[in-house]
TORSEVEX-821667 format. One record per residue (C-alpha): chain; residue number from 1; x, y, z. Coordinates in Angstrom, 1 decimal. Each point is the difference from the previous one (the first is absolute). Layout:
# TORSEVEX-821667
('A'; NUM; (X; Y; Z))
...
# end
This chain:
# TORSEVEX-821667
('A'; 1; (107.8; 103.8; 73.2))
('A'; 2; (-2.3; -2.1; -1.6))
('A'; 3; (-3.6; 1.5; -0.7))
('A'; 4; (-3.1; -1.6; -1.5))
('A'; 5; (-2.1; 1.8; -2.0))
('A'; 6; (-4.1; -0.8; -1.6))
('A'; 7; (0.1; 1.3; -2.9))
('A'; 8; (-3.6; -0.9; -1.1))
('A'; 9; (-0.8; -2.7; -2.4))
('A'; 10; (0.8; -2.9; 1.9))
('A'; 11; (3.8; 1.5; 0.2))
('A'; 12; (2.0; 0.0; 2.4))
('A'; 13; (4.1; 1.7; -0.3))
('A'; 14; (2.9; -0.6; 2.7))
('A'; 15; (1.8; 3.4; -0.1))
('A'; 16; (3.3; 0.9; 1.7))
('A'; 17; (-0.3; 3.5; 1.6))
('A'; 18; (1.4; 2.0; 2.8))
('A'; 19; (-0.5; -0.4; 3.5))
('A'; 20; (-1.6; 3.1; 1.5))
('A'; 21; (0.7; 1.5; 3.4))
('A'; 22; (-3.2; 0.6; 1.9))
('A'; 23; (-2.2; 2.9; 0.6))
('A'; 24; (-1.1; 1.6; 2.9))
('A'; 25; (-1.9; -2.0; 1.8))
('A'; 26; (0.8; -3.0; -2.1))
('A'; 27; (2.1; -3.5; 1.2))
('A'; 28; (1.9; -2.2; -3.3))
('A'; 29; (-1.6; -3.6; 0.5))
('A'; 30; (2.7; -2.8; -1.4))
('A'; 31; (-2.9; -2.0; -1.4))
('A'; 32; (0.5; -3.8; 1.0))
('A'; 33; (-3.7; -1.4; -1.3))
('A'; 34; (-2.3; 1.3; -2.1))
('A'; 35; (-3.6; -2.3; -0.2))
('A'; 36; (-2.1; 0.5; -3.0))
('A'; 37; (-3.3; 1.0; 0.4))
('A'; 38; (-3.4; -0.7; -1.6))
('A'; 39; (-0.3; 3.3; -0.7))
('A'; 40; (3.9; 0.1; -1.4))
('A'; 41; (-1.6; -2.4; -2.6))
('A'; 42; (-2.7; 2.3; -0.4))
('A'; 43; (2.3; 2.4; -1.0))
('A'; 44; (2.3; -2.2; -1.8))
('A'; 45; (-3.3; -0.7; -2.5))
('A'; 46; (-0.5; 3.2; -0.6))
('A'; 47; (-3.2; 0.8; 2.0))
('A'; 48; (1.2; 2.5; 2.2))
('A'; 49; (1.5; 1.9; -2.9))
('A'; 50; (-1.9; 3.3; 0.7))
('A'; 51; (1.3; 0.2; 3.4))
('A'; 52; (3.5; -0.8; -0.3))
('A'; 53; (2.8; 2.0; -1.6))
('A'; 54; (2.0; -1.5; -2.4))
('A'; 55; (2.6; -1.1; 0.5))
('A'; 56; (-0.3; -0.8; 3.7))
('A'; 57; (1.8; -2.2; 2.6))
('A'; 58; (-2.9; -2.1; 1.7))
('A'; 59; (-0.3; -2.2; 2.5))
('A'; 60; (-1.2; 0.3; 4.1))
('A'; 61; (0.3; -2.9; 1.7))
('A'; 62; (3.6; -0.3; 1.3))
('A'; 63; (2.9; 0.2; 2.5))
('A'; 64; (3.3; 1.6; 0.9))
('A'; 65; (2.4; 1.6; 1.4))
('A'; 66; (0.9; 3.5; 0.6))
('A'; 67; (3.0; 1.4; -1.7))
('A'; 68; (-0.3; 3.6; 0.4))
('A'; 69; (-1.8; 2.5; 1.9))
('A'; 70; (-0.7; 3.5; -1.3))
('A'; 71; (-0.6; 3.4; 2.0))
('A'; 72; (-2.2; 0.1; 2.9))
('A'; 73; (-0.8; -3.7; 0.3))
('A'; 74; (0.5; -1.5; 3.3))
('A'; 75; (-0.3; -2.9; 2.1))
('A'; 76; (1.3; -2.3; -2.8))
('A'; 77; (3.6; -1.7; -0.7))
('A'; 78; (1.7; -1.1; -2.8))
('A'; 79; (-0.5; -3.9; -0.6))
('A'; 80; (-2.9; 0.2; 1.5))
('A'; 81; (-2.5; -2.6; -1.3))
('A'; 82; (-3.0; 1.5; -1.1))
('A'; 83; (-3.6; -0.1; -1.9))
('A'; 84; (-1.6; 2.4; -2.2))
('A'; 85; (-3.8; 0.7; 1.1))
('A'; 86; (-0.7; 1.9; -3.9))
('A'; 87; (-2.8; 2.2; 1.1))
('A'; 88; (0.9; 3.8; -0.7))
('A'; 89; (-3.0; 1.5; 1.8))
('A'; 90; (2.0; 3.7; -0.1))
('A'; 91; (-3.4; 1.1; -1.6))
('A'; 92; (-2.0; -0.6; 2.7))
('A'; 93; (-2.6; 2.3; 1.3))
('A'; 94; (-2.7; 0.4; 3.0))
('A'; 95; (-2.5; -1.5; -2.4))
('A'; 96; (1.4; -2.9; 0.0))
('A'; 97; (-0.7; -0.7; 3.6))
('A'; 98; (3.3; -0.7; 1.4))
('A'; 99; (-0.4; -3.5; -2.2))
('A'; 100; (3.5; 0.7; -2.3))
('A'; 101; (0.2; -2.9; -1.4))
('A'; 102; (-3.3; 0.3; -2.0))
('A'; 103; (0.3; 4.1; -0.5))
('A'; 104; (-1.0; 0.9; -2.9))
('A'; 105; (3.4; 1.7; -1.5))
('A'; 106; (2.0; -3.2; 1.0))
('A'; 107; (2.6; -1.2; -2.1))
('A'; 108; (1.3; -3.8; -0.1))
('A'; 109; (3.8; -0.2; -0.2))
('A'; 110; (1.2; -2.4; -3.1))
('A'; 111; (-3.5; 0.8; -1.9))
('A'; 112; (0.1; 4.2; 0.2))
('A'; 113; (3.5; 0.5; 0.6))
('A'; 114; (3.1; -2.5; -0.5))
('A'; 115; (0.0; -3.2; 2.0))
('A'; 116; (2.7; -2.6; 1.5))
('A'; 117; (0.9; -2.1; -3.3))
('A'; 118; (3.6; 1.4; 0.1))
('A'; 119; (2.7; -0.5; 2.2))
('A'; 120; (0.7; 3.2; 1.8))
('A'; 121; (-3.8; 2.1; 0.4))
('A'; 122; (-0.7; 3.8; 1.3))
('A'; 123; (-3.0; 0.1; 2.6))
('A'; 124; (-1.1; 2.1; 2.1))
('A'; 125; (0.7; -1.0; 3.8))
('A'; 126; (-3.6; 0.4; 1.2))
('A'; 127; (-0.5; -3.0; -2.1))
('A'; 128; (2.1; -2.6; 2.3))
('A'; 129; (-0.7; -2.7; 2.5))
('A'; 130; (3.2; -1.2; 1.5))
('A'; 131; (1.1; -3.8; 0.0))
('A'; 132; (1.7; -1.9; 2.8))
('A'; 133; (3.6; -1.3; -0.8))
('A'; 134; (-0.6; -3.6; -0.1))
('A'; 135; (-3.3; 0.7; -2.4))
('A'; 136; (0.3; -2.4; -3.4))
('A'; 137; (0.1; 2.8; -2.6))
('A'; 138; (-1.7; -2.6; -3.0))
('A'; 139; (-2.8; -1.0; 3.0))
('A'; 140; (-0.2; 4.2; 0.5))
('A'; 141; (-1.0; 0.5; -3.5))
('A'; 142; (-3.0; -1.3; 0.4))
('A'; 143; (-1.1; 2.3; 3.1))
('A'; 144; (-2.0; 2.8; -2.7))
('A'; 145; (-2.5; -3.1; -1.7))
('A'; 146; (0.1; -1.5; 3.8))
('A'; 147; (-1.0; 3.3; 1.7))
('A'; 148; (-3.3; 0.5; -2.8))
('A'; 149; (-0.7; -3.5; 1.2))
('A'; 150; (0.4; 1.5; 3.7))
('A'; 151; (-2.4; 2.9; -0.5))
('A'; 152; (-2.5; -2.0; -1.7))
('A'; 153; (0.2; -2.1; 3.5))
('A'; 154; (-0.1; 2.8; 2.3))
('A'; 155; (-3.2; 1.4; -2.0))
('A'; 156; (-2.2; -3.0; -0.2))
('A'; 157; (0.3; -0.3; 4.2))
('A'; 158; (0.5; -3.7; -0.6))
('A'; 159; (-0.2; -1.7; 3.8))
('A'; 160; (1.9; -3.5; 1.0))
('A'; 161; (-2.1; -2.9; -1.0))
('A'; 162; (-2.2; 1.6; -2.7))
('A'; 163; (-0.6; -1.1; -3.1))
('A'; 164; (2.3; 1.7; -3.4))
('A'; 165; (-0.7; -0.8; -3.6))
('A'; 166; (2.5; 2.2; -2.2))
('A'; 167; (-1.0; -0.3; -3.7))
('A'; 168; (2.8; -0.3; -2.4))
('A'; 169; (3.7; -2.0; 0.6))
('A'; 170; (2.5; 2.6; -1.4))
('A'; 171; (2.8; 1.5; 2.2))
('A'; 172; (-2.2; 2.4; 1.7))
('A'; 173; (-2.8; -2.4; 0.7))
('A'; 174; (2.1; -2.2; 1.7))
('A'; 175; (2.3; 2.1; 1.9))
('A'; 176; (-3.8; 1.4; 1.2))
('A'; 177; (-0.6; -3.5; 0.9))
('A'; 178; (3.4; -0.3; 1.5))
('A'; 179; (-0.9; 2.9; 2.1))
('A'; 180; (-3.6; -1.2; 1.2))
('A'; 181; (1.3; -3.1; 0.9))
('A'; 182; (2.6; 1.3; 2.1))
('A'; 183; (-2.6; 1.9; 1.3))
('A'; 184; (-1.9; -3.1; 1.4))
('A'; 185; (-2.7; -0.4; -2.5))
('A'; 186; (-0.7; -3.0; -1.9))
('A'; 187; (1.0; 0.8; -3.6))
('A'; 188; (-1.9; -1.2; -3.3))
('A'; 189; (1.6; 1.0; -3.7))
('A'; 190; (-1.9; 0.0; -3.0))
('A'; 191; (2.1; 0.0; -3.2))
('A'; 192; (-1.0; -1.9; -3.1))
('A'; 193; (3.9; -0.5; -1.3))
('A'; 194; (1.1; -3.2; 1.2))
('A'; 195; (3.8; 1.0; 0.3))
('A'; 196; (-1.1; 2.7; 2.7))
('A'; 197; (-2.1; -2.2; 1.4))
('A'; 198; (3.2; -2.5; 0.5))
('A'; 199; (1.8; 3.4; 1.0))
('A'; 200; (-2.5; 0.9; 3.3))
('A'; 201; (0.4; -3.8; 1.1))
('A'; 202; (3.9; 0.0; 0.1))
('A'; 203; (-1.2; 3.3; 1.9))
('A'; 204; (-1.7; -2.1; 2.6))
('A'; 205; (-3.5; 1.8; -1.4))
('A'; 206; (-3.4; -1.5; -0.6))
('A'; 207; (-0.5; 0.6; -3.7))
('A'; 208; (-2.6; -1.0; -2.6))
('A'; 209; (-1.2; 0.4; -3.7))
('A'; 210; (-3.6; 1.4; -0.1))
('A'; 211; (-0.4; -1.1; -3.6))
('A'; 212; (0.4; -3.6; 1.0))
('A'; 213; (-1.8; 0.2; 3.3))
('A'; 214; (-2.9; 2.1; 1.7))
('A'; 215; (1.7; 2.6; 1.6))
('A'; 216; (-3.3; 1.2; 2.3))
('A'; 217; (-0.8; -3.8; 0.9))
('A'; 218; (3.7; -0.7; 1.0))
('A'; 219; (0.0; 3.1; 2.3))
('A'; 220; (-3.0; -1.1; 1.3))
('A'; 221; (1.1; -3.0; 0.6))
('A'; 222; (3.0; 0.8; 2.0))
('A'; 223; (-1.6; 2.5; 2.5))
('A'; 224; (-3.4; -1.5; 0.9))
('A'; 225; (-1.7; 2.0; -2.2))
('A'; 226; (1.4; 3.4; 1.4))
('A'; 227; (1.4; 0.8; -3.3))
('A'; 228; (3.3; 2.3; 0.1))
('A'; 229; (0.3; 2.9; 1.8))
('A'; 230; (2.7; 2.1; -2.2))
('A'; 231; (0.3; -0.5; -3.8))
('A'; 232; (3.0; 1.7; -1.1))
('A'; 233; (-0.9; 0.0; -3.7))
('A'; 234; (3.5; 0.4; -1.8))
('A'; 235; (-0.9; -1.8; -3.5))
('A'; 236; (-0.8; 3.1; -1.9))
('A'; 237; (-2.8; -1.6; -2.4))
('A'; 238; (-3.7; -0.1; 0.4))
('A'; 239; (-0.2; -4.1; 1.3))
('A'; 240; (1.5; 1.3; 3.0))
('A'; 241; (-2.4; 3.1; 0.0))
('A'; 242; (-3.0; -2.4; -0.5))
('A'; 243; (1.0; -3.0; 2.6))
('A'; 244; (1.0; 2.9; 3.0))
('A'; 245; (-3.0; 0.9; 1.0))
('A'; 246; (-1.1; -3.6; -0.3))
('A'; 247; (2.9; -1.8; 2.4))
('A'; 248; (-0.3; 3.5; 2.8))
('A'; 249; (-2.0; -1.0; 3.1))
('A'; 250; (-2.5; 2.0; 1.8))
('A'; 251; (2.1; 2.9; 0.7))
('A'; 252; (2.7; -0.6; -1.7))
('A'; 253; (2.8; 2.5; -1.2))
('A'; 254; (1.1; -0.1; -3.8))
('A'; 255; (3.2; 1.7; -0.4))
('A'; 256; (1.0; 1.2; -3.5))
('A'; 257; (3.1; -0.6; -0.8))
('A'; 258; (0.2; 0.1; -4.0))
('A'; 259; (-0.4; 2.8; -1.8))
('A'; 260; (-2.4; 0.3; -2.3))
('A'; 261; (0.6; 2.4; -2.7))
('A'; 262; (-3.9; -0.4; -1.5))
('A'; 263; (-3.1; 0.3; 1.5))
('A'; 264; (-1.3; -3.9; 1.2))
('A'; 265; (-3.3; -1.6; 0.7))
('A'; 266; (-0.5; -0.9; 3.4))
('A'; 267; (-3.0; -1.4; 2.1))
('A'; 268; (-0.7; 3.1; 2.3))
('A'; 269; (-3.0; -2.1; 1.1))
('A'; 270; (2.2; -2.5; 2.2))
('A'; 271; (1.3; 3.1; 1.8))
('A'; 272; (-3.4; 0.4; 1.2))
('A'; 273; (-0.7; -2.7; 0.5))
('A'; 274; (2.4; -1.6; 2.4))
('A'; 275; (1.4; 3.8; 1.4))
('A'; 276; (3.4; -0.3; -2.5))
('A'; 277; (2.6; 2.1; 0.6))
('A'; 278; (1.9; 1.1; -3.3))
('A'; 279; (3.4; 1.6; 0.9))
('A'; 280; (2.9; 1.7; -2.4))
('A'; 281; (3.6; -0.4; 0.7))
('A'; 282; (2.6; 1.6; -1.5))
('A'; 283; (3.7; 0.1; 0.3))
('A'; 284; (1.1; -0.4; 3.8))
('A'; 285; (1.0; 2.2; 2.2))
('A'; 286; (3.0; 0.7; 2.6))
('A'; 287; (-0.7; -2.5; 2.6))
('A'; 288; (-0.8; -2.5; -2.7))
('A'; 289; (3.8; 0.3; -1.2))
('A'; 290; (1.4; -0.3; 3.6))
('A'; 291; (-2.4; -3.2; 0.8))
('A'; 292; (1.4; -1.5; -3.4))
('A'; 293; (3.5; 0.8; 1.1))
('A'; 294; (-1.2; -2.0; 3.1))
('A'; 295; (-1.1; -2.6; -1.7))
('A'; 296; (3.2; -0.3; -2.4))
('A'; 297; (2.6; 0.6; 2.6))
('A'; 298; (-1.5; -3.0; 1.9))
('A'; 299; (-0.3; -2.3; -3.4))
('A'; 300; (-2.3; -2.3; 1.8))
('A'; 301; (-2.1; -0.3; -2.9))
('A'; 302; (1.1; -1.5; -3.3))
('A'; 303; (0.5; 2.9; -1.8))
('A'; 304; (3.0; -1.4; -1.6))
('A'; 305; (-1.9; -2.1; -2.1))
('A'; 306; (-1.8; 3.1; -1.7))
('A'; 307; (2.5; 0.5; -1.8))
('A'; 308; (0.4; -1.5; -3.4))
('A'; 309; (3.2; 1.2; -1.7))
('A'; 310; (2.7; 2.8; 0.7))
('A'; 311; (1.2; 0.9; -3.4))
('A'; 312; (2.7; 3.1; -0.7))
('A'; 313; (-1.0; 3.4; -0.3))
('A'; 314; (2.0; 0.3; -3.2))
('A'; 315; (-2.8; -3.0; -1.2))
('A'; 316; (-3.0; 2.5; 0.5))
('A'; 317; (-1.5; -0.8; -3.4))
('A'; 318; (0.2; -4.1; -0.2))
('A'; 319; (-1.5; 0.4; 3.9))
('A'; 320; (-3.1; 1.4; -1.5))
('A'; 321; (-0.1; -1.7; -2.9))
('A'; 322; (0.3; -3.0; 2.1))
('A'; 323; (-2.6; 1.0; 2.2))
('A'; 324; (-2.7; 0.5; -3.1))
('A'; 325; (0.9; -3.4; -0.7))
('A'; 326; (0.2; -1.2; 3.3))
('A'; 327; (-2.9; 0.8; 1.7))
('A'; 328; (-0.5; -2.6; 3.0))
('A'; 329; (3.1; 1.6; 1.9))
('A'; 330; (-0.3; 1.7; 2.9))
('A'; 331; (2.6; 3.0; 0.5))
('A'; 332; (3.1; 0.5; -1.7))
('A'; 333; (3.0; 1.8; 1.1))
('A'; 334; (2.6; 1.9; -1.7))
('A'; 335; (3.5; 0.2; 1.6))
('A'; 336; (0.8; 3.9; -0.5))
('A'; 337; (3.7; -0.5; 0.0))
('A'; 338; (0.1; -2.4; -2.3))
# end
């Protein structure tokens, strides 16, 4: 089978090695899709270096089928179409406060341990959310990105006919706006590259570019002066950080998406001032996955349009050198079998 490998670098190889029977407890995945992350890029430049093990087969966001089952797993079938949910939360303990998505030993499948970028993949069954038959398995790729868009949701309590700014246009941003819309709020986008901008309006979203407008006054504007009443702020750089508290309303709930690796300057007054509410969200958890199964099995949305290019697994490196030249895409596949 064919097997990808980072190599560090900026390398990529596409090795031929043996396909292994499963472990106890394990299921073999036939790996149809595998999405690349921002965090696969993170890795692919070299700044995750210290946590990965050389050379490792990455990648998390994907889909399936099952083509073997190993010892003591149950209640699944061969062909089954399937996702991976890549949180090994083995480690957990009562410290962690029954929260196992966020304990404090977990390990993220495809970052700590190999991933999906190869076509036949190891994993243990506790790690599977089952697909329906008729289930697009290209649309199902996206279901990991779509479910951290689901948790961030779910977290913020956003209510039908509020009010939703979500700072930064990338593939999480808008499947966050995606989400809140379909939620019944009305949806603004901030992103200052113009191709994204184009991007959320095929989407159906509201999106503008703060640098060539005032973000606040627009806001303003549109809700009567109530301001918005969730920022998801998903940019990741200190304009968003600054303009947040700014465009939040009395009472309103920031959600942080991005992850910000440095400590940031941000204006703690606001907070006090109009009763803010600053809330962390991480990862997702399992009824995330199954309402982003939901949400893909129904394909009422136009998830299809997400994604950018499908390239073959056996392309891995031109993919991400593509994608460091390539910026304005949203998420790009790679057909395992291929």
């Amino acid at each position: 089978m064919k097997a990808t490998l980072y190599e560090g670098n900026k390398t990529f190889t596409v090795i031929e090695r043996a396909i292994e029977e499963p472990k106890q407890g394990e299921v073999r995945i036939k790996v149809a899709y595998s999405g690349v992350c921002g965090t696969d890029v993170h890795i692919y430049h070299g700044m995750m270096d210290k946590r990965v093990n050389k050379p490792l087969t990455i990648g998390h966001e994907m889909s399936g089928t099952i083509d073997a089952i190993g010892e003591g797993v149950t209640g699944y079938s061969i062909d089954e179409k399937v996702v991976v949910r890549p949180l090994d939360d083995r480690g957990v303990k009562p410290s962690d406060k029954g929260f196992n998505h966020i304990c404090e030993d977990l390990k993220f499948i495809g970052i700590d341990s190999p991933g999906s970028m190869q076509q036949y993949w190891n994993i243990p069954a506790f790690t599977l959310h089952k697909l329906k038959a008729e289930t697009d398995l290209k649309l199902a790729a996206l279901i990991e990105p779509l479910s951290v868009a689901v948790h961030d949701v779910r977290l913020s309590e956003l209510k039908p006919n509020e009010t939703a700014v979500v700072l930064g246009g990338g593939p999480i941003g808008l499947l966050v706006a995606m989400v809140a819309k379909e939620k019944g709020a009305t949806v603004i986008v901030s992103e200052v590259n113009e191709n994204r901008i184009a991007k959320a309006k095929e989407l159906g979203l509201n999106a503008v570019n703060p640098t060539k407008i005032d973000l606040v006054k627009y806001v303003r504007e549109q809700t009567d002066g109530r301001l918005a009443d969730v920022v998801f702020e998903v940019a990741g750089v200190q304009p968003a950080l600054d303009v947040m508290t700014e465009v939040a309303g009395i009472r309103g709930r920031i959600l942080m998406v991005a992850i910000h690796g440095q400590k940031k300057e941000v204006d703690l007054f606001k907070f006090f001032w109009k009763e803010l509410k600053l809330i962390g969200a991480r990862v997702y958890e399992k009824e995330d996955y199954e309402k982003s199964i939901e949400l893909i099995t129904k394909n009422e949305l136009p998830f299809e349009q997400m994604i950018t290019d499908v390239q073959p697994l056996s392309s891995i490196q031109k993919v991400f050198e593509n994608i460091d030249n390539n910026p304005d895409g949203m998420k790009v596949l790679m057909d395992c079998q291929l």
